[in-house]
N, C-alpha and C positions, 0 to 999 in steps of 0.2 A: 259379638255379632249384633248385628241392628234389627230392632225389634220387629218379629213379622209384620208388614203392610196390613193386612186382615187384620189385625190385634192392635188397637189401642192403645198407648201406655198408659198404664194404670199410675197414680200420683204416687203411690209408694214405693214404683217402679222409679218415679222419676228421685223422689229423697235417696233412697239407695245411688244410683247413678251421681246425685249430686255430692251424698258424701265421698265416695271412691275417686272421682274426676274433678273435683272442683280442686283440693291443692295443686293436684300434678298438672291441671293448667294453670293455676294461679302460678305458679312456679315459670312455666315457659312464661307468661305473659310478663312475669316482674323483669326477667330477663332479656326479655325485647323493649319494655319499658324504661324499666333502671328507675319505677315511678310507683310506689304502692298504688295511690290511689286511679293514676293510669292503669294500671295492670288490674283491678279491681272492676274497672269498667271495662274493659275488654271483656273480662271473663263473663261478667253481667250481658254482654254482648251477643258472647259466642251462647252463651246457653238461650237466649231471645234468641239467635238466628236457626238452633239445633229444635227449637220447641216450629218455628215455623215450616222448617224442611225438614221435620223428620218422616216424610213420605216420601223422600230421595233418597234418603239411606241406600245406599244397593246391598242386597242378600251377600256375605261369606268378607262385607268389610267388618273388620274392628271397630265398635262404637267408638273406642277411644281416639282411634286415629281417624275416625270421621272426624270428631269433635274437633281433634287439632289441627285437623285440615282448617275449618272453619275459622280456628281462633290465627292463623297464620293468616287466611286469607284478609280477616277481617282490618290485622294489623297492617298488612301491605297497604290496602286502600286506605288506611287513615295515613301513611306514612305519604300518599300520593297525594291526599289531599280530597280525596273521594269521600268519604263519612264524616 
């Protein structure tokens, strides 16, 4: 679930979140990639674009598949040519 809007992430909210999620996107990203170091900045990406919007979360989605939302979105637009 996404962290209540009223509540703050706390930084140790966010090392937690970063150890748990950071392979399992690292992982899709190497895979859209086929490029460590591409897939590496993604994910650098996706968690800079998740720290910006995390007051868009909506209530009863999965952080995780928020997160992935973002790192797919992110990869489309570099694949169009947008980022």
């Amino acid at each position: 679930m996404c962290p209540p809007r009223w509540q703050p992430a706390a930084p140790s909210g966010a090392k937690n979140t970063d150890k748990f999620t950071k392979p399992r996107l690292y992982a899709v990203a190497y895979g859209l990639c086929a490029n460590a170091a591409d897939a590496e900045d993604l994910v650098f990406r996706t968690f800079e674009r998740v720290l910006e919007q995390i007051g868009t979360c909506r209530d009863g989605v999965a952080f995780y598949a928020w997160m992935h939302t973002i790192l797919l979105n992110l990869w489309r637009n570099s694949v169009r040519g947008k980022t």
